[in-house]
DRENDREN-494105 format. One record per residue (C-alpha): y, z, x. Coordinates in steps of 0.05 Angstrom, whole numbers, padded with zeros to 5 digits, always signed. Layout:
YZX ...
% end
This chain:
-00711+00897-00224 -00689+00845-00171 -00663+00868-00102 -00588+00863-00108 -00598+00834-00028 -00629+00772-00059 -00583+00715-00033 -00619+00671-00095 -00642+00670-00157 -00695+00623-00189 -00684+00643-00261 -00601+00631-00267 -00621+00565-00229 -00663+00535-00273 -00623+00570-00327 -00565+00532-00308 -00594+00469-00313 -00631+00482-00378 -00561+00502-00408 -00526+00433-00387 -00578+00383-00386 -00540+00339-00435 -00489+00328-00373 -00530+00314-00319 -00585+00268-00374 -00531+00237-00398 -00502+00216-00324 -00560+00205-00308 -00580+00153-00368 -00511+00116-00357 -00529+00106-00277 -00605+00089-00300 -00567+00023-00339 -00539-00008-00272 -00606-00023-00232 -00641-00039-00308 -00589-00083-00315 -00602-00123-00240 -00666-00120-00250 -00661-00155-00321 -00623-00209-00280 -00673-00214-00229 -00724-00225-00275 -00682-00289-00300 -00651-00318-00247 -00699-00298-00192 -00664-00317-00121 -00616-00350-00154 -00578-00276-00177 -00513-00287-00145 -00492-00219-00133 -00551-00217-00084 -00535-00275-00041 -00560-00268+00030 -00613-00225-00003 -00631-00172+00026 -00570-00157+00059 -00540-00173-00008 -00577-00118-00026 -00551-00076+00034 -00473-00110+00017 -00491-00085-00053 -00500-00011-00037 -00435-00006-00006 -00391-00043-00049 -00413+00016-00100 -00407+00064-00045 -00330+00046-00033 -00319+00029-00098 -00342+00077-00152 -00379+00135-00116 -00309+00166-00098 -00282+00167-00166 -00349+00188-00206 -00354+00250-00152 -00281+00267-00171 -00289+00267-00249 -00363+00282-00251 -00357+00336-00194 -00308+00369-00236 -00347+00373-00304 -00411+00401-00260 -00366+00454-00229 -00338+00469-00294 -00407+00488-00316 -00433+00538-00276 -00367+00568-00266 -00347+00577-00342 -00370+00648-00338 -00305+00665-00291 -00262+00645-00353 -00276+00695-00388 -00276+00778-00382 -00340+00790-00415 -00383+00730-00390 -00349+00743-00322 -00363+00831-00332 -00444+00808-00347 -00458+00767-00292 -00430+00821-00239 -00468+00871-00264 -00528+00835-00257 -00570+00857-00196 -00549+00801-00161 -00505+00801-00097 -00436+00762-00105 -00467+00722-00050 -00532+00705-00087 -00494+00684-00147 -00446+00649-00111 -00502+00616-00074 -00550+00597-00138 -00494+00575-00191 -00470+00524-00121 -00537+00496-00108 -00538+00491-00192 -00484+00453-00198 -00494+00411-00133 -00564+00385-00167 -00529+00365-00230 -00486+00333-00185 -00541+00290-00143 -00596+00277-00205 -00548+00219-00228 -00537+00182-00157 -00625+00206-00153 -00643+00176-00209 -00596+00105-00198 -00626+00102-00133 -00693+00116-00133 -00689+00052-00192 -00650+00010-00145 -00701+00024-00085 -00761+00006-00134 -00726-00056-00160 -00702-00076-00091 -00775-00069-00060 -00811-00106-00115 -00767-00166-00103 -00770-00166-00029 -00695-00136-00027 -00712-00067+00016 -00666-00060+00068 -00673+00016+00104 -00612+00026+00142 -00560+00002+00089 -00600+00059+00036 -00601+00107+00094 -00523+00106+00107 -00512+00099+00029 -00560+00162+00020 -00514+00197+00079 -00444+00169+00042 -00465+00195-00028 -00481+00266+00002 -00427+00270+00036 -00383+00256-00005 -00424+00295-00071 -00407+00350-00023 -00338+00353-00011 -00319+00339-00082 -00367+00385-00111 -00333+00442-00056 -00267+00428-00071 -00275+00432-00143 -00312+00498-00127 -00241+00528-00089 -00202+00506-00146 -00252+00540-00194 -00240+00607-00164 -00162+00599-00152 -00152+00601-00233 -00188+00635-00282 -00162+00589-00328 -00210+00535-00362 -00150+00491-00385 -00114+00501-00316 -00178+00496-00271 -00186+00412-00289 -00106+00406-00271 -00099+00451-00212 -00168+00406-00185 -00128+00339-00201 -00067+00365-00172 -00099+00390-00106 -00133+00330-00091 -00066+00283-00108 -00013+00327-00096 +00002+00294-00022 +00009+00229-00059 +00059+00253-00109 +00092+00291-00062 +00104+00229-00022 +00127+00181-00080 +00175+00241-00105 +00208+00250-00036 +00207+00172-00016 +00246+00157-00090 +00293+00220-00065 +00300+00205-00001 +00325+00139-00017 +00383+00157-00056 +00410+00188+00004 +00387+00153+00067 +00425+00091+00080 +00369+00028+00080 +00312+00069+00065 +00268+00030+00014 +00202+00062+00021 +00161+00079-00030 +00105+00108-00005 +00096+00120+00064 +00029+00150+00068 +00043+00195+00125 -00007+00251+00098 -00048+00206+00061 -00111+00242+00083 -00090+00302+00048 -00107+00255-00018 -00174+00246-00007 -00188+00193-00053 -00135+00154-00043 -00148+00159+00037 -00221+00128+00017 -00200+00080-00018 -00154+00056+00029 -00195+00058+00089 -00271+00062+00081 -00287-00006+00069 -00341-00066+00061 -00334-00115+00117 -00384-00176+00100 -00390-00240+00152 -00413-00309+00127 -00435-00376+00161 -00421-00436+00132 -00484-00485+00105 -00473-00563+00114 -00530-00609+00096 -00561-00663+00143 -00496-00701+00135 -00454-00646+00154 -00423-00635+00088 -00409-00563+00069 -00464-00536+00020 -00444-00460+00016 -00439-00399+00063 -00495-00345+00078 -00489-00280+00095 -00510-00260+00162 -00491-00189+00175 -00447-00130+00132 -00423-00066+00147 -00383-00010+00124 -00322+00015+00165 -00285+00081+00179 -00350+00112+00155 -00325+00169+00194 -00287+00196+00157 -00330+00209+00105 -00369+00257+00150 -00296+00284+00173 -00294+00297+00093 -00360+00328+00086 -00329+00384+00140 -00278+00401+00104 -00320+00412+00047 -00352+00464+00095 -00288+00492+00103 -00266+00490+00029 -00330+00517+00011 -00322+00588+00061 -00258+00598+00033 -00285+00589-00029 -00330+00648-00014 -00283+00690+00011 -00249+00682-00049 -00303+00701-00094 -00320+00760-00056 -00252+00799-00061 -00245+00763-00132 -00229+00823-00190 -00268+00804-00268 -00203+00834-00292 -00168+00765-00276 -00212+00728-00318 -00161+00690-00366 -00107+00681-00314 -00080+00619-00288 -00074+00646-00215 -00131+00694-00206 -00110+00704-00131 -00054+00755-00133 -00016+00725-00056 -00022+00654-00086 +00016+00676-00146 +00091+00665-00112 +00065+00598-00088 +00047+00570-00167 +00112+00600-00180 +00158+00567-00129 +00117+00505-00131 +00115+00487-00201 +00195+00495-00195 +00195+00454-00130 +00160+00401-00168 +00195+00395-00234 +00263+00390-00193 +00243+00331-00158 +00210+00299-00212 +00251+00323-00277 +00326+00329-00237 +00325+00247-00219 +00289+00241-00287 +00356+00267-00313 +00403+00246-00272 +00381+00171-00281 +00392+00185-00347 +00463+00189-00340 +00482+00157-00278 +00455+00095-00238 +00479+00087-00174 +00439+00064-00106 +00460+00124-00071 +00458+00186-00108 +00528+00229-00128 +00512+00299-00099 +00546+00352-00144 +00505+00321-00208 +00447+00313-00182 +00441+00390-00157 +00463+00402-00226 +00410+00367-00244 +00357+00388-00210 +00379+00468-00213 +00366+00451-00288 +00298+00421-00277 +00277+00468-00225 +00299+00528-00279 +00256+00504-00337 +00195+00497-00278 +00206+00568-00256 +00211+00602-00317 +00153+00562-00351 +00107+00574-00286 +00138+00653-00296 +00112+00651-00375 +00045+00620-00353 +00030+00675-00291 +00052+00728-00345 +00022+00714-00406 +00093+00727-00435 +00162+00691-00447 +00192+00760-00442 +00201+00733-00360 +00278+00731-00360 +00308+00806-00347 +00313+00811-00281 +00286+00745-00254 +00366+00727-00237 +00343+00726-00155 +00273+00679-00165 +00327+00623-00202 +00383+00635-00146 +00335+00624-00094 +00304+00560-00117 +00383+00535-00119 +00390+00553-00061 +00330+00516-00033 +00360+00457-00075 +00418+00473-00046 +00396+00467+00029 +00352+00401+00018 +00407+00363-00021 +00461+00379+00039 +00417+00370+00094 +00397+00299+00066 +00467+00284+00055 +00497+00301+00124 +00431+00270+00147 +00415+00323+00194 +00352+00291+00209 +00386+00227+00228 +00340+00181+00197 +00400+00132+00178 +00406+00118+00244 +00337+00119+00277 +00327+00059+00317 +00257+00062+00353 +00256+00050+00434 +00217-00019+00452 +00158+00029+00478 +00140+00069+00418 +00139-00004+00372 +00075-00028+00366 +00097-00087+00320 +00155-00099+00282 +00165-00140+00221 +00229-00174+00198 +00244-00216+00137 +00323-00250+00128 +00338-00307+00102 +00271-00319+00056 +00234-00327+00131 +00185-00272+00159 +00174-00267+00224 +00130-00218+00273 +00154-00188+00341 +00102-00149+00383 +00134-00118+00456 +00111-00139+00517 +00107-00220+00485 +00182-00227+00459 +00222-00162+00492 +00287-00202+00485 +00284-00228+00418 +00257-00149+00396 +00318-00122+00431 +00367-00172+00394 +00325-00136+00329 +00338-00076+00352 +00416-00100+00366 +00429-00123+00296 +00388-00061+00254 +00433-00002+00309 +00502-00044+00284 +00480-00039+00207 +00471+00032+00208 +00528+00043+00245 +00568+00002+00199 +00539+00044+00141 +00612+00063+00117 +00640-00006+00118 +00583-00032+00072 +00581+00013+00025 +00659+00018+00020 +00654-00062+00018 +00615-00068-00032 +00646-00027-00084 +00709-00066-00073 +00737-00119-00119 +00704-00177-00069 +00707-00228-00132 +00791-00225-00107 +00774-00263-00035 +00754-00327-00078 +00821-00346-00053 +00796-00379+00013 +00733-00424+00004 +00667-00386+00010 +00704-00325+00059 +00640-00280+00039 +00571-00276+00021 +00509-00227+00018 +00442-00232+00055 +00384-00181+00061 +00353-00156+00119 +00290-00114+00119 +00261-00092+00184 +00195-00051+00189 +00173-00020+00247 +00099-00001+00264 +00103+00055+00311 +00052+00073+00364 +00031+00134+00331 +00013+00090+00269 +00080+00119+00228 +00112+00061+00182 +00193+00063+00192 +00216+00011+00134 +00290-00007+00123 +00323-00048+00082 +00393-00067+00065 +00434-00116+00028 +00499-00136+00080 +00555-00167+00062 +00575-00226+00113 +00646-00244+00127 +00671-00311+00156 +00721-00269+00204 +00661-00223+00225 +00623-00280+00232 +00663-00292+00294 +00675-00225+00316 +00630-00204+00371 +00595-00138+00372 +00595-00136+00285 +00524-00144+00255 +00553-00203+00230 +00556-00240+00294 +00484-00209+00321 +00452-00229+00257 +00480-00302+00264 +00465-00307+00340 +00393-00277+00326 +00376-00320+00271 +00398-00380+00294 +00379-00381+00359 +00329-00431+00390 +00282-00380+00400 +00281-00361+00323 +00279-00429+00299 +00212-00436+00346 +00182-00385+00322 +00200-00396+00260 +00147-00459+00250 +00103-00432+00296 +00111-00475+00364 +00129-00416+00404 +00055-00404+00429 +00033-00351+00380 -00029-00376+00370 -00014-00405+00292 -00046-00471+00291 -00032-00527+00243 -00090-00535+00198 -00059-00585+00141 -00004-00585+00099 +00016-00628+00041 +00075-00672+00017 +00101-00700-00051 +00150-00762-00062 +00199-00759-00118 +00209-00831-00114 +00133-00838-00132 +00118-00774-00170 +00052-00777-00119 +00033-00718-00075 -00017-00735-00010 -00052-00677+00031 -00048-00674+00102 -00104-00671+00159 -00098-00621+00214 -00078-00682+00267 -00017-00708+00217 -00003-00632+00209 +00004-00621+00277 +00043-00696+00296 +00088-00668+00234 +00102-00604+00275 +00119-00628+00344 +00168-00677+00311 +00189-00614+00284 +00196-00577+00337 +00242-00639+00374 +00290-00632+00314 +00295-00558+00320 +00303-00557+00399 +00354-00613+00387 +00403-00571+00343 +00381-00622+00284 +00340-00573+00238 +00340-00495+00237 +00414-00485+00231 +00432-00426+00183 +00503-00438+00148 +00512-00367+00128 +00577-00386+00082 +00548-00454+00052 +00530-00439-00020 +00548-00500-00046 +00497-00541-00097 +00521-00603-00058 +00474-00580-00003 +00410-00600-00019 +00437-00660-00052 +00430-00687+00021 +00361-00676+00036 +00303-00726+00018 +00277-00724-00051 +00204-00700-00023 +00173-00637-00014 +00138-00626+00051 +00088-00557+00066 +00050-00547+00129 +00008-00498+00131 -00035-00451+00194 -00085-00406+00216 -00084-00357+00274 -00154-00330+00301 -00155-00255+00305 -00239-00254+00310 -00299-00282+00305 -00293-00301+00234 -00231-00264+00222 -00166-00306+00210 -00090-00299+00191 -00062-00353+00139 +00013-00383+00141 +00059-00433+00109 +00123-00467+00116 +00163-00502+00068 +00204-00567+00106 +00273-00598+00077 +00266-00660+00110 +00347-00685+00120 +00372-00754+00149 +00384-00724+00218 +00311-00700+00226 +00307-00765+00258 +00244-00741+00295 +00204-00720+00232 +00229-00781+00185 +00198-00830+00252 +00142-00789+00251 +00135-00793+00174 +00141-00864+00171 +00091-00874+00243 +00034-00834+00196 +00046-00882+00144 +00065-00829+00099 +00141-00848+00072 +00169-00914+00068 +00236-00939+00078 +00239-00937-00008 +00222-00865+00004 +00274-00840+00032 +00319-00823-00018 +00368-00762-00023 +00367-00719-00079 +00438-00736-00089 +00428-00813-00093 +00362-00802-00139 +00384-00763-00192 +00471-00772-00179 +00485-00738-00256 +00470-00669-00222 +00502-00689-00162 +00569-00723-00188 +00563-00789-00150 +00531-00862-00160 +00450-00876-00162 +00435-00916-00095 +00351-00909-00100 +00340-00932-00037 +00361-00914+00031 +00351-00955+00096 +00338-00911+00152 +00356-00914+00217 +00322-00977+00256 +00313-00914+00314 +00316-00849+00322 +00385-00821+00349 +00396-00764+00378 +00462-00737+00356 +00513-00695+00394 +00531-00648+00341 +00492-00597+00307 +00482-00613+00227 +00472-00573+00172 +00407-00558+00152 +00361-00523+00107 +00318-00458+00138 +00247-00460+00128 +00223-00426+00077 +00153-00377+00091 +00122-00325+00133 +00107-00323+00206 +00062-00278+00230 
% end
């Protein structure tokens, strides 16, 4: 007889992979087809294999594409069948009373059925590897340190998944619950965070979020998908004419690697409570969906936590749909969800549906919690409405209104940040008037021409901690506010139309955007031109004259009318530019003009570039004057020279991002 001080056991380790070498051979065969299949293409395209470019740092490039890609999500789902397997024996009273009264220690079983399971684990990724390395080296591929840090990612990661999946194992002694408790655990931060987003935005005025991502890390593989990443550089080829041939690769890496090893610790620390676990666990509570008597309350409370937030707006949007949710309903709602989650996770924990006599005070307590969060979101104790961040804990903030996009960081445009700041502090304050404004019968001010009209203003704010405050709301604007100092609707119109804006707005503010082309199509033609970068950029400072003139840029909040464009040119003019962040790195942008008769500096410029004609110029009115309601005139003699006017024109607002 084996010491029962023997911390492992041969035997039950080979036994264990004996028993379920159909999973691991079967893994192991379906990894075995990837580097077949490259090497089948190597054999018939030689260099030419295009997934190898740059070769043998396409090699390297290779190796961690799969390494962000697909080893995070075969270690979840394959992790999970492996622990499955050498854990089954906790599922069940008898398998569970045989193998503790072997003379084995807990610890030496604990220890052997790990390092079991952790083989079936790794065999796979060994046997896909060790084929890869082989094909790799026979064609010249072999690149060392891009298989070293893939060897490190894989093991890492093979052993945090395979730990965690370990801790979930001996939480239930459930089979069916052991697979959902595992998913759950390792996605319940994300759910979590859609769930309360959806909720909190049916209370909090202008909050749009979705998903914030605030404890992302808590989801591991969402957090590694999101952040441990391939980042490949590539040079550009040109022939002996200096034509552009193709691009090479010259270096790849992987980033945040980090925080895979950050992972692989946690594992450590899943893995010792795992232990612990195991150690004080009773063979009794084989068959149980809890098997740990303290975390019992927890399944409880939590499966009713979670089927409020999901099933009570399941059915309260069944019934009502409203931006901002009704309060009395929606508890009803949710005390009704919450009920149906605490009795079922009651049945489950029992084994019984006899869980009703008595269990009066669990049900009034989860209404009460319901209760609690519903009022305190209401009342807004939290004061998110109203949050406004201070200039010095913005790292960047992002605006889009009126279709335009637009980028403030402090310490580079203070004054136009604070004017943001202005305009999103008088919205929320104004949170009673909007809301009450926009339930009213609005249709009955169509007395007075155009007195009202709706815009959208989202505002995101990038914090210096990294948080992600989003808002977004859908104002009305009224022509008396418009006029009214100190109302959002005066700070929005001074904001947005401001020189300043309409600078920034195409980019000739000195944010480092440079024009890199553009294009431009005449309707009097039906022809369409491209544009260098030096007609691009003559285009822009024309531009910019107009805009500094009062001549383009002008927002006319109340102007809906179809009329409008009718005034503009019938051509369609795009510029587009490109902001260096890095070596090789770059940011992309686009605007979208309206050229009108009194952008007398871009039509000159236009016509200097040779790129319009006096025929050209043509309003959409006078082209096509059926849609319009007004006589064809085809052509249009402009101004023999430019003029600068006194007064300020309408104009159209260029349509794109910035920044």
């Amino acid at each position: 007889m084996r010491s029962k001080t023997l911390y492992f056991n041969k035997t039950l380790f080979l036994k264990d992979l004996s028993r379920f070498w159909p999973l691991w051979g079967g893994a192991s065969f379906i990894g075995a087809l990837f580097p077949l299949a490259m090497l089948s293409k190597l054999l018939r395209y030689g260099g030419y294999a295009g997934f190898l470019a740059g070769a043998p740092l396409g090699m390297t490039k290779l190796y961690y594409e799969v390494l962000q890609a697909a080893v995070p999500v075969v270690c979840l789902l394959y992790g999970l069948l492996c622990a499955m397997a050498v854990w089954n024996y906790l599922y069940n009273a008898r398998s569970a009373g045989l193998m503790h009264t072997l003379p084995i220690r807990r610890e030496g079983l604990f220890v052997t059925s790990f390092l079991a399971g952790a083989a079936m684990l790794l065999i796979p990724f060994a046997v896909t590897g060790t084929l890869c390395v082989l094909t790799s080296a026979a064609f010249g591929l072999f690149e060392p340190v891009g298989l070293l840090v893939t060897i490190l990612g894989v093991l890492g990661e093979s052993f945090f998944y395979f730990s965690s999946a370990t801790l979930a194992a001996f939480i239930t002694g459930n089979a069916f619950a052991m697979p959902a408790l595992y998913l759950l655990l390792h996605f319940l931060e994300a759910i979590l965070d859609l769930l309360l987003s959806n909720f909190a935005r049916g209370f909090i005025f202008g909050f749009s979020t979705d998903y914030t991502g605030f404890l992302e890390f808590l989801s591991p593989t969402v957090y590694l998908y999101g952040n441990v990443m391939t980042n490949a550089e590539y040079r550009q080829i040109t022939n002996s004419a200096g034509e552009y041939v193709g691009n090479e690769l010259v270096s790849v890496r992987m980033e945040n690697l980090w925080i895979i090893a950050v992972y692989a610790l946690a594992g450590a620390a899943l893995l010792a409570f795992a232990f612990a676990l195991y150690r004080r666990r009773q063979s009794e509570r084989a068959g149980d969906v809890v098997a740990v008597g303290w975390m019992r309350p927890f399944f409880r409370y939590g499966v009713a936590a979670l089927a409020a937030l999901l099933g009570g707006q399941l059915i309260y949007s069944m019934f009502w749909y409203d931006e901002y949710f009704k309060m009395a309903p929606l508890a009803v709602c949710m005390v009704l969800a919450g009920a149906i989650g605490y009795y079922g996770a009651s049945m489950l924990l029992a084994k019984t549906l006899r869980v009703f006599r008595g269990s009066w005070k669990g049900l009034a307590l989860v209404a009460a919690g319901i209760a609690v969060v519903c009022g305190a979101l209401k009342m807004d104790v939290f004061g998110a409405a109203g949050r406004v961040p201070e200039i010095s804990q913005i790292q960047r903030a992002e605006l889009n209104v009126d279709n335009n996009s637009y980028t403030f960081y402090p310490g580079e445009e203070d004054e136009l940040l604070e004017q943001v700041r202005a305009v999103h502090a008088a919205i929320a304050a104004d949170r009673d008037y909007i809301l009450n404004l926009e339930r009213a019968d609005l249709p009955s001010l169509a007395d007075e021409e155009a007195p009202w009209t709706h815009t959208t203003f989202s505002l995101t704010y990038i914090t210096t901690s990294g948080q992600k405050v989003r808002r977004v709301y859908y104002v009305p604007l009224t022509r008396e506010r418009l006029s009214q100092s100190g109302t959002y609707d005066y700070l929005l119109d001074r904001l947005v139309n401001s020189q300043e804006m309409r600078l920034k707005r195409i980019h000739a503010n000195g944010d480092g955007y440079e024009p890199t082309g553009g294009s431009i199509y005449l309707n009097s033609r039906d022809e369409g031109y491209d544009l260098s970068d030096r007609e691009a950029a003559a285009i822009l400072e024309a531009l910019a004259r107009d805009a500094v003139a009062g001549r383009w840029g002008q927002v006319n909040w109340l102007d809906t009318r179809e009329e409008t464009r009718g005034t503009a040119y019938a051509m369609s003019l795009s510029l587009s530019f490109r902001q260096s962040l890095d070596q090789n790195k770059f940011r992309h942008d686009w605007i979208d003009i309206s050229v009108r008769p009194e952008m007398t500096a871009v039509t000159a410029c236009l016509m200097e570039l040779g790129l319009v004609t006096s025929a050209d110029l043509v309003t959409y009115a006078e082209m096509y004057p059926e849609e319009y309601g007004g006589e064809s005139s085809r052509v249009r003699t402009p101004p023999a020279e430019a003029v600068w006017p006194e007064t300020v024109s309408e104009s159209v607002v260029v349509m794109g991002t910035v920044g």
